[in-house]
C-alpha positions as CSV (number, residue, x, y, z in Angstrom):
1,X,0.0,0.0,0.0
2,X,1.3,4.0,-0.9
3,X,2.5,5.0,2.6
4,X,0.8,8.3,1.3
5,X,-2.9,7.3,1.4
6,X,-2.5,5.8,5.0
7,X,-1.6,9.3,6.7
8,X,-2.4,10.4,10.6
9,X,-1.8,13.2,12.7
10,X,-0.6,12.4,16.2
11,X,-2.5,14.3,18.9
12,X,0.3,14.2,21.3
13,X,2.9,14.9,18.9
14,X,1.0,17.3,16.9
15,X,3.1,16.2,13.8
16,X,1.1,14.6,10.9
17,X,2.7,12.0,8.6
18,X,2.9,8.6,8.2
19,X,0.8,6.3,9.9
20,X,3.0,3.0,9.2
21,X,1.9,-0.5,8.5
22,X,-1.0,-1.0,11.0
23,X,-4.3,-0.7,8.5
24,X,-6.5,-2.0,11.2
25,X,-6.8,-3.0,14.7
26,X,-9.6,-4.7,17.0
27,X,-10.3,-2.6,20.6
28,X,-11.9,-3.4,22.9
29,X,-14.2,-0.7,24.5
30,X,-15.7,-2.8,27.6
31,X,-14.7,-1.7,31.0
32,X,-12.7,-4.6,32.6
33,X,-15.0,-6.7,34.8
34,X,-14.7,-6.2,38.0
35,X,-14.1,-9.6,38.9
36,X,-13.2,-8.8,43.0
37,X,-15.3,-8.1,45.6
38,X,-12.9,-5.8,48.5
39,X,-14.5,-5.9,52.0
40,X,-12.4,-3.4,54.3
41,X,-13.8,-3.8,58.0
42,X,-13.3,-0.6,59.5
43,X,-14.0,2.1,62.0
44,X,-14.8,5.7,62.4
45,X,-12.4,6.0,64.8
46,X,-9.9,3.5,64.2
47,X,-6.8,5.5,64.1
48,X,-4.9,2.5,61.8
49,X,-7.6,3.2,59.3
50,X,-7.2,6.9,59.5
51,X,-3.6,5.9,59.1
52,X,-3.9,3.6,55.8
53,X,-6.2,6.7,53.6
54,X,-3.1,7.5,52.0
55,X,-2.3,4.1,50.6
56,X,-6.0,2.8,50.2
57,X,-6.2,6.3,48.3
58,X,-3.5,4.9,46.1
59,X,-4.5,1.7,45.8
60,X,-8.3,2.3,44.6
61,X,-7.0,4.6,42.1
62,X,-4.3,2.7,40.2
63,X,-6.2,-0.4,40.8
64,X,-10.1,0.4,41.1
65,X,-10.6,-1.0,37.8
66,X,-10.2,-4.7,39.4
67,X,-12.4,-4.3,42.4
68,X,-15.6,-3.4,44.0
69,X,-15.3,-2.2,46.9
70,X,-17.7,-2.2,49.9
71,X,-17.2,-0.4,53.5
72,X,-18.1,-2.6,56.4
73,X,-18.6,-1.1,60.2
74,X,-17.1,-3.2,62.6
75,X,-18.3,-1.5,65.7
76,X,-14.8,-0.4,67.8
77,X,-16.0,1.0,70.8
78,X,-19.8,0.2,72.0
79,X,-19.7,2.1,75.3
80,X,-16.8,2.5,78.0
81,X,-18.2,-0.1,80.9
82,X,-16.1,-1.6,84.1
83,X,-13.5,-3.6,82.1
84,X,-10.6,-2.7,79.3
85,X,-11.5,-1.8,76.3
86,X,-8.1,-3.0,74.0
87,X,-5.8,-4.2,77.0
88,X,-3.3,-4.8,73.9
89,X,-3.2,-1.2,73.7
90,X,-3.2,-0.6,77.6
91,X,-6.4,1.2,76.5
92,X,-9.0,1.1,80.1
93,X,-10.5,4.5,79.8
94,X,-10.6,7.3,77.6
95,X,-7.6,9.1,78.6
96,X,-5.7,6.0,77.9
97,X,-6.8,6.5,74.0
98,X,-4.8,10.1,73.6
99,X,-1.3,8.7,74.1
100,X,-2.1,5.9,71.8
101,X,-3.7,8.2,68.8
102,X,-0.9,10.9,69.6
103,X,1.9,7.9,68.8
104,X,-0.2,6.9,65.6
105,X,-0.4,10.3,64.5
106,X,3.1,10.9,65.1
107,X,4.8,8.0,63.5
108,X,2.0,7.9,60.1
109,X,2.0,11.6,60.2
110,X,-1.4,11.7,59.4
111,X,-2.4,14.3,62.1
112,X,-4.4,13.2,64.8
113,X,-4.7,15.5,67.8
114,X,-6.8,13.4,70.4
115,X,-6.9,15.5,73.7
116,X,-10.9,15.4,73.2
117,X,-10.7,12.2,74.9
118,X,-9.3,14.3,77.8
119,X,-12.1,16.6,78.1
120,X,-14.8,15.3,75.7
121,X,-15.0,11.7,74.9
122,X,-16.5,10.0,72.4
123,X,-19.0,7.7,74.3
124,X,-19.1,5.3,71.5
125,X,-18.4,4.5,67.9
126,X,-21.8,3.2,66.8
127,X,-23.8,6.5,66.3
128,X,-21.5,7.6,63.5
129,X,-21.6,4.1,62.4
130,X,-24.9,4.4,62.3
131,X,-25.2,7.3,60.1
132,X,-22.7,6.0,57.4
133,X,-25.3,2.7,57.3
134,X,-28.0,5.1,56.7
135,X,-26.7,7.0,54.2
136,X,-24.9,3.9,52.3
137,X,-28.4,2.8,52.0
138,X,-29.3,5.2,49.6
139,X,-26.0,6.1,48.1
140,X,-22.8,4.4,48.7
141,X,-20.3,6.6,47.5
142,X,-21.5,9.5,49.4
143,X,-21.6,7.6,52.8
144,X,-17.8,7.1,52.1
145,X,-17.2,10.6,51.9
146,X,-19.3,11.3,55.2
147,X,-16.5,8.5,56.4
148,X,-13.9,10.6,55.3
149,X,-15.4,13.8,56.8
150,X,-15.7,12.4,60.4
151,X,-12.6,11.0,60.5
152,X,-11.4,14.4,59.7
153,X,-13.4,16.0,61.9
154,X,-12.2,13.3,65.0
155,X,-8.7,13.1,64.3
156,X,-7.1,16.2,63.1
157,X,-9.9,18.8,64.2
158,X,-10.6,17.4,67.3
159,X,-14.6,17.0,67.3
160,X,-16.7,14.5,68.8
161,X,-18.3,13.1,66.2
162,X,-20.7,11.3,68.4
163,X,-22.8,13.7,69.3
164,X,-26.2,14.9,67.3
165,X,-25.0,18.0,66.3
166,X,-21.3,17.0,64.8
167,X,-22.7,14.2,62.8
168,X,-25.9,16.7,61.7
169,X,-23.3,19.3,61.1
170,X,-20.9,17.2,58.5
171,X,-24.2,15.6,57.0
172,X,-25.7,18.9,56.0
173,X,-22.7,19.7,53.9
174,X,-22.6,16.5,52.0
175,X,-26.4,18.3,50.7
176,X,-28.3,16.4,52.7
177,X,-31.1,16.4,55.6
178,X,-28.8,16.3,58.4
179,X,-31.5,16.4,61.1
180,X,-33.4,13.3,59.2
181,X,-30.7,11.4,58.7
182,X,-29.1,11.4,62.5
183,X,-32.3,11.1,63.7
184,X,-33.0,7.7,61.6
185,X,-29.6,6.5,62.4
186,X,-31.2,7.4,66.5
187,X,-34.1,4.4,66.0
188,X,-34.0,0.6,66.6
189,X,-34.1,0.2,62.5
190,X,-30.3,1.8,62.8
191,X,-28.7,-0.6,65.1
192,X,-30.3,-3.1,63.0
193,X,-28.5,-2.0,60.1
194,X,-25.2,-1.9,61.9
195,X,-25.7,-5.4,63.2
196,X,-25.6,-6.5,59.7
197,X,-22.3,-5.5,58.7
198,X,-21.0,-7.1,62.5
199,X,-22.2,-10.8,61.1
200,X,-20.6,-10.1,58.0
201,X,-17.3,-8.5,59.9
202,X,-17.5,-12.2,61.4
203,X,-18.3,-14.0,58.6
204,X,-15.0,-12.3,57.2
205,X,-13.2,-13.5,60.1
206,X,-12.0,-9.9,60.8
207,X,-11.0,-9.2,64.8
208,X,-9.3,-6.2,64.3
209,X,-8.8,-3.0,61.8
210,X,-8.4,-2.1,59.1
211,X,-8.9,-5.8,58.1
212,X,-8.7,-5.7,53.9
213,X,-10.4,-8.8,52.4
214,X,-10.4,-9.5,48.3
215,X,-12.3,-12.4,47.4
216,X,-12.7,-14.1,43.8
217,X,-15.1,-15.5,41.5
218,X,-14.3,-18.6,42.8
219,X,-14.7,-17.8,46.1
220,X,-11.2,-17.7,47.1
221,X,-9.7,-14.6,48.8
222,X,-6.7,-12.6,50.9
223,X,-7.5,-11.1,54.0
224,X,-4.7,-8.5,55.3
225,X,-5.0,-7.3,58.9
226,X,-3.7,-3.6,59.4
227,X,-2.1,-0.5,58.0
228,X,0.3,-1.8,55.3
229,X,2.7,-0.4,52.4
230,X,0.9,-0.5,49.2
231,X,2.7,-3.2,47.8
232,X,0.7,-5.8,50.4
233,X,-2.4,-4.6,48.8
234,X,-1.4,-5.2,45.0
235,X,0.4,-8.6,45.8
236,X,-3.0,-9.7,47.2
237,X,-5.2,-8.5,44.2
238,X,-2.0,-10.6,42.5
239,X,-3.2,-13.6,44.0
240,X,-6.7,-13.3,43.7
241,X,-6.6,-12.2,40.3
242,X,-4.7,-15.6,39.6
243,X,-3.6,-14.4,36.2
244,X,-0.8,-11.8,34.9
245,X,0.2,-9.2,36.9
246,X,-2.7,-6.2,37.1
247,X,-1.3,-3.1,35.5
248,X,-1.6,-0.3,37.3
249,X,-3.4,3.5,35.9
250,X,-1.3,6.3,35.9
251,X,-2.5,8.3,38.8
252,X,-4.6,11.0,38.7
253,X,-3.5,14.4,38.6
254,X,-3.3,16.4,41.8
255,X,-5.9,19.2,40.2
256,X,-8.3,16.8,39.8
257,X,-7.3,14.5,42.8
258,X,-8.2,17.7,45.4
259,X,-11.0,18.4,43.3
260,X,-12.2,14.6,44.1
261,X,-11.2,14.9,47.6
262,X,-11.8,18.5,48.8
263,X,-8.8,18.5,51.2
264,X,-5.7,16.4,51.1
265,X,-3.1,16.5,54.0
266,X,0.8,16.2,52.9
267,X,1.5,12.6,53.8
268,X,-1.8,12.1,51.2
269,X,0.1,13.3,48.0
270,X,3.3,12.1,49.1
271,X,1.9,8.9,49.0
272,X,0.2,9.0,45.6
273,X,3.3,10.6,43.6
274,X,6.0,8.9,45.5
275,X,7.8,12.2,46.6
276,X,9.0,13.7,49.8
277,X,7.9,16.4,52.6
278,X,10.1,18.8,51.0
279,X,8.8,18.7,47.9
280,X,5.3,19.1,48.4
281,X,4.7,23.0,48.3
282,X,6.8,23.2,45.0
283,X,4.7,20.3,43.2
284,X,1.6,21.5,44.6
285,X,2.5,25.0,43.1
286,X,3.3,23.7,39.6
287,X,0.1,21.1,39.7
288,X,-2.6,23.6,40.9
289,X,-3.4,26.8,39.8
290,X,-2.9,29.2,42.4
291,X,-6.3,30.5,43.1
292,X,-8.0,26.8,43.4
293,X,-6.2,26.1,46.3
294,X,-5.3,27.0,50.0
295,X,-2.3,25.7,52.2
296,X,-2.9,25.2,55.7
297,X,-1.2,23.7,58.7
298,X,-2.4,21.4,61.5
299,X,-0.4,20.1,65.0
300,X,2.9,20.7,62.2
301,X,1.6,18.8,58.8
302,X,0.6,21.2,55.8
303,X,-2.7,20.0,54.5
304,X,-4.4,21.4,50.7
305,X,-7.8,22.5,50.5
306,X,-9.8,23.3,47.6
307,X,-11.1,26.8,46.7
């Protein structure tokens, strides 16, 4: 064939010229099935969990393509009563849980302040619980960003995000009824709900968080207990997938990421570009446009929120 009639002009290139010897190819247009389910057993204020967003962050969005995921409440902390709550943890009464948040928060440098527990504890983990079952019921993806948003609130600003007017507070600004939907979480048909996801926790075998489970077609799965380096997470999808290695997608850029997100500490995008404290401000500077963006700082980390 004359090289001449089989002309292109690459996009990326923006040169035009030959197109060389490939006359036709066959694509394939179909999403790729998303042949694994991912449970991850969790808490509001499991400060492990708070401690693996970065990587989980990472791991949905290279890998997402290969997975449904679905958010299961494990129910941390009931109610404080007579006996240890984690004796692992030396954890008795609330006081006992600031040292042990300040350490995690310290060594993941995902801030966590924790002197609520000092002077305001959180009585229990279900009602927020509670409120993310609600919500999941009529939209899931939204009910993981009123995850995200307590656990923001809790651990780096410090709220108690078991009282009525917290959880009300961060519903409202998802857009929806805050009052109704803390107030539904408040009747007998919420704990319900919440009991569900415990028999499923159990049927998971999970007795601790973040517990990570990828199951199969055939039924086969990974479970991987705690905060881990990325690369746990992708050798398990690796051995569920039981075929070639999954490739990952480029990640997304950070424009669009804190558009997603809303507000992304440092440790966040250090994760998800693979670069260092230091050079946060200047990436962040050449990625963003400087009006879509403010820097702030909390108990010493620099955090990004969106205009």
């Amino acid at each position: 064939m004359n090289s001449k009639n089989n002309m292109m002009c690459d996009l990326e290139t923006g040169v035009c010229g030959s197109a060389g010897d490939e006359d036709m190819e066959m694509i394939d247009f179909n999403q790729p099935k998303k042949a694994i389910e991912l449970y991850y057993v969790t808490d509001p204020i499991c400060s492990h969990c708070w401690a693996l967003e970065p990587v989980l962050r990472r791991f949905e969005e290279q890998y997402g393509d290969h997975f449904t995921i679905h958010t299961v409440m494990g129910g941390l902390l009931e109610k404080w009563g007579d006996g240890p709550v984690d004796p692992a943890n030396g954890i008795g009464q609330p006081s006992d849980v600031a040292g042990h948040w300040r350490e995690v928060g310290e060594y993941t440098r995902m801030p966590i302040d924790g002197s609520l527990w000092y002077d305001n504890p959180i009585h229990s983990s279900y009602p927020p619980s509670i409120v993310f079952k609600v919500i999941q019921k009529q939209n899931e993806a939204l009910a993981r960003v009123f995850l995200r948003r307590v656990r923001e609130a809790v651990f780096a600003f410090n709220q108690n995000i078991a009282e009525h007017s917290i959880l009300v507070d961060i519903v409202n600004k998802l857009g929806l009824d805050g009052e109704a939907i803390v107030k539904e979480a408040e009747q007998p048909s919420g704990q319900q709900l919440l009991n569900e996801d415990f028999v499923l926790a159990a049927k998971l075998g999970a007795r601790g968080f973040p517990t990570i489970v990828m199951i199969n077609e055939e039924n086969k799965g990974v479970k991987i207990v705690g905060s881990r380096p990325l690369e746990y997470y992708v050798s398990g999808l690796k051995q569920v997938l039981d075929s070639a290695d999954p490739q990952p997608k480029q990640q997304p850029a950070l424009s669009s990421l804190l558009e997603k997100e809303k507000l992304l500490f440092s440790k966040e995008i250090e994760v998800m570009y693979d670069l260092e404290k230091t050079e946060i401000n200047a990436f962040a500077e050449k990625e963003l446009s400087a009006n879509s963006y403010q820097v702030k700082e909390i108990l010493g980390e620099t955090y990004f929120v969106k205009q």
